[in-house]
NUTI-839153 format. One record per atom (N, C-alpha, C): residue number from 1; atom name; chain; x, y, z. Coordinates in nm, 2 decimals, always signed. Example, Ala and Ser with C-alpha at 12.3 -4.5 7.8 and 13.67 -1.06 7.14 Angstrom:
REM residues 2
{1,'N','A',{+1.32,-0.57,+0.78}}
{1,'CA','A',{+1.23,-0.45,+0.78}}
{1,'C','A',{+1.32,-0.33,+0.78}}
{2,'N','A',{+1.28,-0.22,+0.71}}
{2,'CA','A',{+1.37,-0.11,+0.71}}
{2,'C','A',{+1.29,+0.00,+0.79}}
REM end
This chain:
REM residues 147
{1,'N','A',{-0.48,+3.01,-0.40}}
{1,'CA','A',{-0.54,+2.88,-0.37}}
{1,'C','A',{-0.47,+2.77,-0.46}}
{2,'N','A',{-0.47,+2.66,-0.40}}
{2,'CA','A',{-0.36,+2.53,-0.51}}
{2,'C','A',{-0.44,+2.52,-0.58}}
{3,'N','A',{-0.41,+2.48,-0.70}}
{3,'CA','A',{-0.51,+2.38,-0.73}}
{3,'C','A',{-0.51,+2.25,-0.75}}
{4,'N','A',{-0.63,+2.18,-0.74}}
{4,'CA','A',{-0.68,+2.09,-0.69}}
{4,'C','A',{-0.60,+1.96,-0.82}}
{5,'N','A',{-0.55,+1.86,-0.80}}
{5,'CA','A',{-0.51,+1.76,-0.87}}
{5,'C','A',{-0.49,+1.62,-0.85}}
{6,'N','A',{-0.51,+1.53,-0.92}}
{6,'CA','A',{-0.51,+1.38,-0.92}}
{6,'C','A',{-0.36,+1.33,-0.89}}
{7,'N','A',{-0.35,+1.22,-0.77}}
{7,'CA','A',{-0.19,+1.21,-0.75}}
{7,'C','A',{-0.19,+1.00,-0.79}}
{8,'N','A',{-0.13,+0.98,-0.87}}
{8,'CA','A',{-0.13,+0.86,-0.83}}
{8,'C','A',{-0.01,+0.76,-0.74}}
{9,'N','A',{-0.07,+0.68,-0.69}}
{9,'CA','A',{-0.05,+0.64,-0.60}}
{9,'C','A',{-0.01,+0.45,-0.63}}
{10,'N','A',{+0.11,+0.40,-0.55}}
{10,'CA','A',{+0.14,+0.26,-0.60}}
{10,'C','A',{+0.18,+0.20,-0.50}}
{11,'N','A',{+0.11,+0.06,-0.43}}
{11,'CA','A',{+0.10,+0.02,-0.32}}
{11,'C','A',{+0.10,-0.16,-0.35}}
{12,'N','A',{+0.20,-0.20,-0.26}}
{12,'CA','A',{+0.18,-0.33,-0.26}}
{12,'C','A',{+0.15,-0.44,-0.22}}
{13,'N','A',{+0.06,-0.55,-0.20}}
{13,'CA','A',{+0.02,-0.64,-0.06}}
{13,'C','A',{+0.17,-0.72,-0.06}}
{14,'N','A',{+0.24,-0.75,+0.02}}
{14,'CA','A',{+0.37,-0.80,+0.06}}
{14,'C','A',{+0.31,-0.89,+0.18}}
{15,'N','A',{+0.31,-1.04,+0.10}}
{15,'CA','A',{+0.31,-1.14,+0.19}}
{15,'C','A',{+0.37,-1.23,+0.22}}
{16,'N','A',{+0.41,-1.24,+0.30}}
{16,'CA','A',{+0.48,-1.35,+0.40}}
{16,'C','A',{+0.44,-1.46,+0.55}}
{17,'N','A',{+0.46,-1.56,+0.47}}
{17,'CA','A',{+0.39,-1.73,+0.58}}
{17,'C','A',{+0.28,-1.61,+0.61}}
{18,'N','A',{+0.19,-1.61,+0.53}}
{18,'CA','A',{+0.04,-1.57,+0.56}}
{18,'C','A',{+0.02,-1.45,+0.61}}
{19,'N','A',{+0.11,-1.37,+0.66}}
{19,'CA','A',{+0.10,-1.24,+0.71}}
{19,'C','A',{+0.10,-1.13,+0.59}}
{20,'N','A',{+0.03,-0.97,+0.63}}
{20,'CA','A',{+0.07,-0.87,+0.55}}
{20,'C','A',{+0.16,-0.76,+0.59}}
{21,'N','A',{+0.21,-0.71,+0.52}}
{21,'CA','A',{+0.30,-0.54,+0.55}}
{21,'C','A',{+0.21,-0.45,+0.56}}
{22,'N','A',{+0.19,-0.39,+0.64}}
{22,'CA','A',{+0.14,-0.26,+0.67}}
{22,'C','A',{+0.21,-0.18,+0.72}}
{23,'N','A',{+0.18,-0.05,+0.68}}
{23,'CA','A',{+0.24,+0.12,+0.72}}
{23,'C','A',{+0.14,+0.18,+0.83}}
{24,'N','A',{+0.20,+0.27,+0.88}}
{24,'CA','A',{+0.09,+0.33,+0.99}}
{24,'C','A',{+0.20,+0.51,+1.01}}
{25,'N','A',{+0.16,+0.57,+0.98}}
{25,'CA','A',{+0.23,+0.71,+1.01}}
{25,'C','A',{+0.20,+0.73,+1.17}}
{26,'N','A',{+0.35,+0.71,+1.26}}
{26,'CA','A',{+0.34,+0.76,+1.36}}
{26,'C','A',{+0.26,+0.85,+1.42}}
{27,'N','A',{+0.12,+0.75,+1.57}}
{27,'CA','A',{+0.00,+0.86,+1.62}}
{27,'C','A',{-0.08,+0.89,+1.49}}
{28,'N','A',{-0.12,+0.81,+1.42}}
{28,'CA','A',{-0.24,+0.80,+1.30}}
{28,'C','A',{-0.28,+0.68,+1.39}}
{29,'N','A',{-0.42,+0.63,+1.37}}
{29,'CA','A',{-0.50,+0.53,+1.35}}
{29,'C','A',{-0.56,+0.45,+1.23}}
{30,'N','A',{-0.52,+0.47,+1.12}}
{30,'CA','A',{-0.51,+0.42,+1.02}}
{30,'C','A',{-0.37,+0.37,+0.97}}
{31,'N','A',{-0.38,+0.23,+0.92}}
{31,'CA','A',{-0.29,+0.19,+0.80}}
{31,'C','A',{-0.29,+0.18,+0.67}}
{32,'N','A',{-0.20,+0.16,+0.58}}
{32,'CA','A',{-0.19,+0.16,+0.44}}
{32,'C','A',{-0.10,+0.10,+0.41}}
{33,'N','A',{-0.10,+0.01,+0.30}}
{33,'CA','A',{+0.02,-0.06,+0.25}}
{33,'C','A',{+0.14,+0.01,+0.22}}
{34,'N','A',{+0.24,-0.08,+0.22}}
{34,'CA','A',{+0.39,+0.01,+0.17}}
{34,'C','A',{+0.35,+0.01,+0.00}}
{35,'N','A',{+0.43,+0.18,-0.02}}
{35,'CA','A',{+0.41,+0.26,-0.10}}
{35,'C','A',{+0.40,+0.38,-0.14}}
{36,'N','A',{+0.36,+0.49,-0.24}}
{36,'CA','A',{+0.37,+0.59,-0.24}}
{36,'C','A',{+0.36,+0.67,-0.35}}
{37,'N','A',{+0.38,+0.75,-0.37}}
{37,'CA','A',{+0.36,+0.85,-0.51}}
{37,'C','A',{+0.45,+0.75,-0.61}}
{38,'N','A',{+0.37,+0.83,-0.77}}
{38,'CA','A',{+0.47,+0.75,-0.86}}
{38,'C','A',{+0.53,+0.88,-0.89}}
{39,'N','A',{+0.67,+0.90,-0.99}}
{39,'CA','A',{+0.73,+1.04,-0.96}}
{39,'C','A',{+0.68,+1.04,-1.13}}
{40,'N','A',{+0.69,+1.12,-1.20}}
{40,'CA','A',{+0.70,+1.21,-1.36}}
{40,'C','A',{+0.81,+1.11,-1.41}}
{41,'N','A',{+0.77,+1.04,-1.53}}
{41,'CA','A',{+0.81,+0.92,-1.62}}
{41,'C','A',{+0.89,+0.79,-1.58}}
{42,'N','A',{+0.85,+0.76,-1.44}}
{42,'CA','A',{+0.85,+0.66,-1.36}}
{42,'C','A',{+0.73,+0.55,-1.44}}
{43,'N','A',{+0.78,+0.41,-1.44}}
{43,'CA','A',{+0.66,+0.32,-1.41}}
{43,'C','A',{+0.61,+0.26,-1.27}}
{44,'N','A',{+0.48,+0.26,-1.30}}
{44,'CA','A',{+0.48,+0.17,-1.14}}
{44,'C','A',{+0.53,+0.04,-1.07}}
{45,'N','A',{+0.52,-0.07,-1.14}}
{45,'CA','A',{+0.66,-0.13,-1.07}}
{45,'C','A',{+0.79,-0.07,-1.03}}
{46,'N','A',{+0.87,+0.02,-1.11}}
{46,'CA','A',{+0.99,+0.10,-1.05}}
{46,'C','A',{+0.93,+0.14,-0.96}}
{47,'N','A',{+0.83,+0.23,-0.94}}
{47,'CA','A',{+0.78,+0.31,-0.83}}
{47,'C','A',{+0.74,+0.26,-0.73}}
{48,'N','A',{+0.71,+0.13,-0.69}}
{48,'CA','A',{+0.67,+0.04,-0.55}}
{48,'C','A',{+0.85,+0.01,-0.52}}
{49,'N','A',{+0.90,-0.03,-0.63}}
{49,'CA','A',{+1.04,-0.07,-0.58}}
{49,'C','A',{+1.12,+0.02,-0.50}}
{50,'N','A',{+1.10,+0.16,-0.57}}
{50,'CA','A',{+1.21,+0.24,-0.54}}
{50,'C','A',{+1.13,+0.31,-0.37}}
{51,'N','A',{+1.00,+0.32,-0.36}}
{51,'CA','A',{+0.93,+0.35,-0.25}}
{51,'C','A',{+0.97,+0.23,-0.14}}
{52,'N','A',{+0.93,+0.11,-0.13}}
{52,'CA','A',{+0.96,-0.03,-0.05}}
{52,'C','A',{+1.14,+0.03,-0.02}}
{53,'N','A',{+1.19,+0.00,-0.16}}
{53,'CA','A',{+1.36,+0.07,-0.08}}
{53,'C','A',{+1.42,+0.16,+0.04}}
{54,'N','A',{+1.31,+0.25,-0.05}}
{54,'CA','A',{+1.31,+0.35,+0.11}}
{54,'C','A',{+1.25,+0.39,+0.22}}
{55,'N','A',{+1.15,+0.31,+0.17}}
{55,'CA','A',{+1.09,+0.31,+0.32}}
{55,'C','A',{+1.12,+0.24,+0.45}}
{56,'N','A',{+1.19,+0.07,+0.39}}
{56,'CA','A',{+1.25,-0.02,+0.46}}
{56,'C','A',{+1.37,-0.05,+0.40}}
{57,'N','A',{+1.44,-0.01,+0.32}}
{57,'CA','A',{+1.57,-0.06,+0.29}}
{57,'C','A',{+1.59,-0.20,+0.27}}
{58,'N','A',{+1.48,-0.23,+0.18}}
{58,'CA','A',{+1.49,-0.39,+0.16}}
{58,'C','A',{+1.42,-0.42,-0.05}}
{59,'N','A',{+1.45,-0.49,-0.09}}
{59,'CA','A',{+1.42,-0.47,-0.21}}
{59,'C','A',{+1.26,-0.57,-0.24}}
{60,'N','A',{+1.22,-0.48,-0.33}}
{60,'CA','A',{+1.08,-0.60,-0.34}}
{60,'C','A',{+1.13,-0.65,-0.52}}
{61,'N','A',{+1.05,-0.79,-0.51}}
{61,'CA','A',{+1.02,-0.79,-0.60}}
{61,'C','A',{+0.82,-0.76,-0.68}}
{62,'N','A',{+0.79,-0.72,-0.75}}
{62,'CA','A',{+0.69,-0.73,-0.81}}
{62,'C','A',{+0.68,-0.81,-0.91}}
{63,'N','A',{+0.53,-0.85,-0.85}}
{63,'CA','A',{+0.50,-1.00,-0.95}}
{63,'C','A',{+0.34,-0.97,-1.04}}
{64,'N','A',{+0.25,-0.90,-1.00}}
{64,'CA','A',{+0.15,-0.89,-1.13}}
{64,'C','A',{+0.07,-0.75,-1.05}}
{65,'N','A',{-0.05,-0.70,-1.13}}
{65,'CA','A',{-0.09,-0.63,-1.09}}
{65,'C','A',{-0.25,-0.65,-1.02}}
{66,'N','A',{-0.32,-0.62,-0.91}}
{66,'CA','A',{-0.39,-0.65,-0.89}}
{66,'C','A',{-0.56,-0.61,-0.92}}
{67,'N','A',{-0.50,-0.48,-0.90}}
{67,'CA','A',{-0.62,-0.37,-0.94}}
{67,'C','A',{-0.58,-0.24,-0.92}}
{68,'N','A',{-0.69,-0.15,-0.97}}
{68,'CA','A',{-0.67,+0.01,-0.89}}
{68,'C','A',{-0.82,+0.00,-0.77}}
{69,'N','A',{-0.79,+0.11,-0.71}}
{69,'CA','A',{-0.93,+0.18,-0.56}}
{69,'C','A',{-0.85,+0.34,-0.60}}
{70,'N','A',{-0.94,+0.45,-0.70}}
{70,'CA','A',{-0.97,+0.57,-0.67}}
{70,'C','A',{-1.04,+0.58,-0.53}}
{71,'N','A',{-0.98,+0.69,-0.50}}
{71,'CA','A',{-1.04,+0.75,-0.35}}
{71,'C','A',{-0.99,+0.90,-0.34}}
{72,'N','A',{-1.09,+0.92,-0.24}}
{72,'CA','A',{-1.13,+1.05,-0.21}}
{72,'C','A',{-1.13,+1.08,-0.09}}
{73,'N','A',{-1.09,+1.19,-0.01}}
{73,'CA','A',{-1.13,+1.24,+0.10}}
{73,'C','A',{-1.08,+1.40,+0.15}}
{74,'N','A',{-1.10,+1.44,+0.28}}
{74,'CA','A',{-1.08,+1.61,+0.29}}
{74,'C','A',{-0.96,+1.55,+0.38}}
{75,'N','A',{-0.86,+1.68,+0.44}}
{75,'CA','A',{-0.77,+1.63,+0.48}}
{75,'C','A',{-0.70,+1.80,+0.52}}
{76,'N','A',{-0.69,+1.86,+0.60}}
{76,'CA','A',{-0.68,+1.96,+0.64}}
{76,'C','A',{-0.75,+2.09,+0.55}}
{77,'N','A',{-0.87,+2.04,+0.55}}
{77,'CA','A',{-0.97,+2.17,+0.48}}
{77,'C','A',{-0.97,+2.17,+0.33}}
{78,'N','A',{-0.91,+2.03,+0.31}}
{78,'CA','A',{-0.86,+2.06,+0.10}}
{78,'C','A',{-0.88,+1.90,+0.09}}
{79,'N','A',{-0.92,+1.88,-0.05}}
{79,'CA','A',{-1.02,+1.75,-0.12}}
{79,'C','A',{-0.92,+1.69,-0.18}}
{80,'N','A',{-0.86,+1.58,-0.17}}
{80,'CA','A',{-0.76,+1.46,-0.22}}
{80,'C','A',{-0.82,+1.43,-0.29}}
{81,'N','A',{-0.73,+1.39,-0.37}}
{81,'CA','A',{-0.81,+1.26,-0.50}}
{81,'C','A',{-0.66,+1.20,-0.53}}
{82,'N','A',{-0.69,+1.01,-0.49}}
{82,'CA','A',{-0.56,+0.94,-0.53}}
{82,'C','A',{-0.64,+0.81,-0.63}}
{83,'N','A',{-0.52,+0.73,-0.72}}
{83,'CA','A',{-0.56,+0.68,-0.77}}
{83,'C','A',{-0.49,+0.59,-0.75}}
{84,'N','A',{-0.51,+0.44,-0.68}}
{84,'CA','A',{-0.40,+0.38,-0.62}}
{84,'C','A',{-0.40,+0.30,-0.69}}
{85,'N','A',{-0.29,+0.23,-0.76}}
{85,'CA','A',{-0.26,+0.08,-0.83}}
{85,'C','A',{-0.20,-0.04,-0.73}}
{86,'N','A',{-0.27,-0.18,-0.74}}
{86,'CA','A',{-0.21,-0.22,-0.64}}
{86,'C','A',{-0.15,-0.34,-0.71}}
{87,'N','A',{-0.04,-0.40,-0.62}}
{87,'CA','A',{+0.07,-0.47,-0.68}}
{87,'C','A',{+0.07,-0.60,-0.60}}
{88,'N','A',{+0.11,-0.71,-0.65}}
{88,'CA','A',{+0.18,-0.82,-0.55}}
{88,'C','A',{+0.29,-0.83,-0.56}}
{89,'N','A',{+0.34,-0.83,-0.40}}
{89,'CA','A',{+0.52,-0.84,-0.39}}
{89,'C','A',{+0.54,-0.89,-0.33}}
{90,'N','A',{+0.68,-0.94,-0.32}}
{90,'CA','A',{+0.74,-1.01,-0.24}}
{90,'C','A',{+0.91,-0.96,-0.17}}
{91,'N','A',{+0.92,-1.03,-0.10}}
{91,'CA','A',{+1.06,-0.93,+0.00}}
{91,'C','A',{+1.15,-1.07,-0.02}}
{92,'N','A',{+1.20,-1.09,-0.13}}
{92,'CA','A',{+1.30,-1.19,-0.15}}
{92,'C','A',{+1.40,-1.24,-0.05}}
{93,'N','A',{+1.48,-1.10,+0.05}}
{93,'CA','A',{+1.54,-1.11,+0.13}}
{93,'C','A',{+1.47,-1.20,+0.29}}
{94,'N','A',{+1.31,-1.18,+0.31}}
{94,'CA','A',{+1.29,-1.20,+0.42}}
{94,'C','A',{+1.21,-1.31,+0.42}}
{95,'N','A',{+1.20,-1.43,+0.49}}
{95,'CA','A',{+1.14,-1.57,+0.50}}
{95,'C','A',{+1.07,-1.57,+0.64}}
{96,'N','A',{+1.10,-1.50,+0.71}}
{96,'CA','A',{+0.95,-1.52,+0.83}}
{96,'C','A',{+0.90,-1.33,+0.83}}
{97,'N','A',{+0.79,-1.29,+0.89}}
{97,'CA','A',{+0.79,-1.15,+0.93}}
{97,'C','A',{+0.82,-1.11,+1.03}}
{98,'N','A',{+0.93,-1.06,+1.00}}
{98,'CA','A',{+1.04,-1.02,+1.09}}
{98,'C','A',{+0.96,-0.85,+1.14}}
{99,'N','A',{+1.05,-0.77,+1.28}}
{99,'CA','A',{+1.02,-0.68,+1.24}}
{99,'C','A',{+1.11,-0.61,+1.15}}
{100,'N','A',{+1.08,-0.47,+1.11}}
{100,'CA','A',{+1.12,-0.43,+0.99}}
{100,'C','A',{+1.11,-0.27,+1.09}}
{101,'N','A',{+1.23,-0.21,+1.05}}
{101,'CA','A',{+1.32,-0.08,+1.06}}
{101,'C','A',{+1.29,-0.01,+0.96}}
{102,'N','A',{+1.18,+0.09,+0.97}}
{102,'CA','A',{+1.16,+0.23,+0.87}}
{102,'C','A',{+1.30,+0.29,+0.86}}
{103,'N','A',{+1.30,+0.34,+0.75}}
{103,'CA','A',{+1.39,+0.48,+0.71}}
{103,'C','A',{+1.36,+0.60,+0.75}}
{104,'N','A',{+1.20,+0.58,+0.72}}
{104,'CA','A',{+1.16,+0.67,+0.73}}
{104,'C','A',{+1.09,+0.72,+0.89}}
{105,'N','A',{+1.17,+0.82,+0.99}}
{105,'CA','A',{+1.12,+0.88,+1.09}}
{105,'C','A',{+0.96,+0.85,+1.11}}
{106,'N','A',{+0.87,+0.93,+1.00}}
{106,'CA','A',{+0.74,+0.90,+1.00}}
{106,'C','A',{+0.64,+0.82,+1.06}}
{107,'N','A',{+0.73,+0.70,+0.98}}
{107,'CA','A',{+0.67,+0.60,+0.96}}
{107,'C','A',{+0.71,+0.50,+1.02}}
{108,'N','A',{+0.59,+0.37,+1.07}}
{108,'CA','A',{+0.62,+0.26,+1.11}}
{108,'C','A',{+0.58,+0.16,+1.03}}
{109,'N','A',{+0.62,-0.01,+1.05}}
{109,'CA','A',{+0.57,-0.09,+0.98}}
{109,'C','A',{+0.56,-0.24,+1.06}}
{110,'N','A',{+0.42,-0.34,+1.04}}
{110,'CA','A',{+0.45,-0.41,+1.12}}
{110,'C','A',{+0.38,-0.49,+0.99}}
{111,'N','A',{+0.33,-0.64,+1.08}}
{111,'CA','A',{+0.28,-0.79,+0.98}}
{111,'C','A',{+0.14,-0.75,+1.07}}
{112,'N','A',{+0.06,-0.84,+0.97}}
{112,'CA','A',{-0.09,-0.84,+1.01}}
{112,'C','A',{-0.13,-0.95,+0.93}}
{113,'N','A',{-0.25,-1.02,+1.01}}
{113,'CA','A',{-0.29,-1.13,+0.97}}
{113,'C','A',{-0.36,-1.05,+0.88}}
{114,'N','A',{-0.42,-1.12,+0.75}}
{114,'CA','A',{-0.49,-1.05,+0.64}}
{114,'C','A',{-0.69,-1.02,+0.73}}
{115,'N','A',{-0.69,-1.14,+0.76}}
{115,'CA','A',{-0.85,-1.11,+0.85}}
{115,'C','A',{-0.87,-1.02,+0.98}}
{116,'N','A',{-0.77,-1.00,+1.02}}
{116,'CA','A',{-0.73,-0.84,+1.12}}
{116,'C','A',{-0.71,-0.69,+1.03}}
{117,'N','A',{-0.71,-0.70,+0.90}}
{117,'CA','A',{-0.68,-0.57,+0.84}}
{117,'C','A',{-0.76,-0.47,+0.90}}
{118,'N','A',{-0.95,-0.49,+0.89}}
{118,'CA','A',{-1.00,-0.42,+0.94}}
{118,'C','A',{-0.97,-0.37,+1.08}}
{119,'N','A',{-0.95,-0.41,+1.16}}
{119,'CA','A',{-0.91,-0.40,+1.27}}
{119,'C','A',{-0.82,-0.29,+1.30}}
{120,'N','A',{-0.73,-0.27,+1.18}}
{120,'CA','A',{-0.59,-0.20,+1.20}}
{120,'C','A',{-0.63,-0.08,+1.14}}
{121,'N','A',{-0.79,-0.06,+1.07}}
{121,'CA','A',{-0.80,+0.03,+0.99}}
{121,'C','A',{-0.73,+0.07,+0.83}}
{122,'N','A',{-0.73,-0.03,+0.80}}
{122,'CA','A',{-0.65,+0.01,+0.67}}
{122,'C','A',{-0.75,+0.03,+0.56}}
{123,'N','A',{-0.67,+0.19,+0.49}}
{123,'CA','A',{-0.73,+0.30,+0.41}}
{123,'C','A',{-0.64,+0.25,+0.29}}
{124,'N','A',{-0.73,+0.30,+0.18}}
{124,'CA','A',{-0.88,+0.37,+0.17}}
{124,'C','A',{-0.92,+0.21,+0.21}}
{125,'N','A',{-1.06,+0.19,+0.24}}
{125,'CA','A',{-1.16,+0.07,+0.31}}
{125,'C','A',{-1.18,-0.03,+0.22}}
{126,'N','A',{-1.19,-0.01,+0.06}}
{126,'CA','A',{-1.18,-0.11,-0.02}}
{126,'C','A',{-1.03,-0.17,-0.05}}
{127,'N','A',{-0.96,-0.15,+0.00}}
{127,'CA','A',{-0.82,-0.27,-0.01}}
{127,'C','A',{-0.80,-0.35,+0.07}}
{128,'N','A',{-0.90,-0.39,+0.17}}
{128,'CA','A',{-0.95,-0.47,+0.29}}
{128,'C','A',{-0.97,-0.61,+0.16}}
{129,'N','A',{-1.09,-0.57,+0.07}}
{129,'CA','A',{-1.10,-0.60,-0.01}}
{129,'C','A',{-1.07,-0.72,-0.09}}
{130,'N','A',{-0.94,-0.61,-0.14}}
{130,'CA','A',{-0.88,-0.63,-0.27}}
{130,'C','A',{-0.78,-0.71,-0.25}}
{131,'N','A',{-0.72,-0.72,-0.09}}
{131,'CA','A',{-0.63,-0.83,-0.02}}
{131,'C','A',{-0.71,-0.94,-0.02}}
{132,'N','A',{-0.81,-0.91,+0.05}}
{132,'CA','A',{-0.86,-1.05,+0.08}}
{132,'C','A',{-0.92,-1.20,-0.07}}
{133,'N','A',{-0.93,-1.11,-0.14}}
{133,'CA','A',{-0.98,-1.14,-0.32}}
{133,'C','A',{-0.83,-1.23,-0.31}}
{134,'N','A',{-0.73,-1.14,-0.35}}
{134,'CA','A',{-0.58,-1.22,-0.37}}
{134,'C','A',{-0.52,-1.28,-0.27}}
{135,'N','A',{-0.55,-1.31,-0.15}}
{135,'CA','A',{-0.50,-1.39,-0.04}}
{135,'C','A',{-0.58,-1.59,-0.06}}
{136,'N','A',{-0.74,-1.50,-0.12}}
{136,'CA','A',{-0.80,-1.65,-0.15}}
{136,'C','A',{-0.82,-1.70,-0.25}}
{137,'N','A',{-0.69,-1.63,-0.38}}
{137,'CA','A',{-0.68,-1.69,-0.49}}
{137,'C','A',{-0.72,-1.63,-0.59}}
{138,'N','A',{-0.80,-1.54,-0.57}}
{138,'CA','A',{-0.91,-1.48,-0.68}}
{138,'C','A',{-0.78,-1.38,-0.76}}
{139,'N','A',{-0.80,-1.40,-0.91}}
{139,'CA','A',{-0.70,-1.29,-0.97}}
{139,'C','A',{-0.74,-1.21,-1.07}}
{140,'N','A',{-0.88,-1.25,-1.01}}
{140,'CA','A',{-0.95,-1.08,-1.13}}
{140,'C','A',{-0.89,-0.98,-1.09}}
{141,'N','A',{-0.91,-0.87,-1.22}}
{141,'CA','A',{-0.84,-0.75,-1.17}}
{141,'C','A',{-0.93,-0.70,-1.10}}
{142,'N','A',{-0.92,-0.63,-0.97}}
{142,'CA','A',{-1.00,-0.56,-0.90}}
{142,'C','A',{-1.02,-0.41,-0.89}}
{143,'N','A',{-1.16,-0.34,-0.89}}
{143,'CA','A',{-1.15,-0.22,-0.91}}
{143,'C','A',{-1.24,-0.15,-0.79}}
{144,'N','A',{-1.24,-0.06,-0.67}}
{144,'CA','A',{-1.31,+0.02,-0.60}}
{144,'C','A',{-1.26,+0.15,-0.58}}
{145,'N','A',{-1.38,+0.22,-0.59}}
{145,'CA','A',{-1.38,+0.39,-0.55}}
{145,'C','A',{-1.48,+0.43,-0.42}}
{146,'N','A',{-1.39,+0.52,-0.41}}
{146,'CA','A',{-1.47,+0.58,-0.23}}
{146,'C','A',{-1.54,+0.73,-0.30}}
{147,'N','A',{-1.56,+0.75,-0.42}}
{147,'CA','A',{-1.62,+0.85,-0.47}}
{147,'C','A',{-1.78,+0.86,-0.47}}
REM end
């Protein structure tokens, strides 16, 4: 049996003329922001950059931190636990939201108005949230858990 361990996790709200970036893994119904594991003596800014890189082949910048959302859930018979940090960034290269070409097979990515998130399902449910807090200015750090 594996055992059971804490992964952390680094995700960015990437906004553009008012829209957001969302990920959606091909035939899922949920989304999640671009992002992804941090690797062994990585920081998390490197680690949104180098993730955003390859997910879309476009460079972010990162500009402050916003908060973390621990979360939890089952997922083929076995109990996740992530610890997401989340970032604000920006796509220096891109001035309208364009669509955007994964690297990654997986994965797709489109724009969403920030008050449609729910709608698109975006996980874990408190970063509905924690966008919406920093879209309307607010820059406390923000903290939720699905525990």
């Amino acid at each position: 049996m594996k055992q059971a361990s804490i992964r952390v996790v680094v995700r960015g709200v990437i906004l553009v003329k008012g829209f957001v970036l969302v990920a959606q893994c091909k035939g899922a119904t949920s989304t999640f922001l671009p992002g992804g594991h941090v690797e062994f003596g990585e920081s998390l800014p490197r680690a949104l950059a180098r993730e955003v890189l390859e997910e879309i082949g476009l460079y972010v910048r990162v500009t402050y931190y916003l908060g973390a959302i621990e979360h939890a859930w089952f997922e083929a018979d076995r109990q996740r636990h992530q610890i997401n940090h989340v970032f604000a960034a920006s796509l220096p290269e891109i001035e309208v939201p364009l669509s955007l070409d994964s690297r990654e097979d997986h994965l797709q990515f489109f724009w969403v108005q920030p008050t449609d998130l729910a709608q698109h399902n975006l996980l874990p449910i408190p970063m509905g949230q924690l966008v919406k807090q920093y879209v309307m200015g607010d820059r406390t750090p923000f903290f939720a858990s699905t525990l």
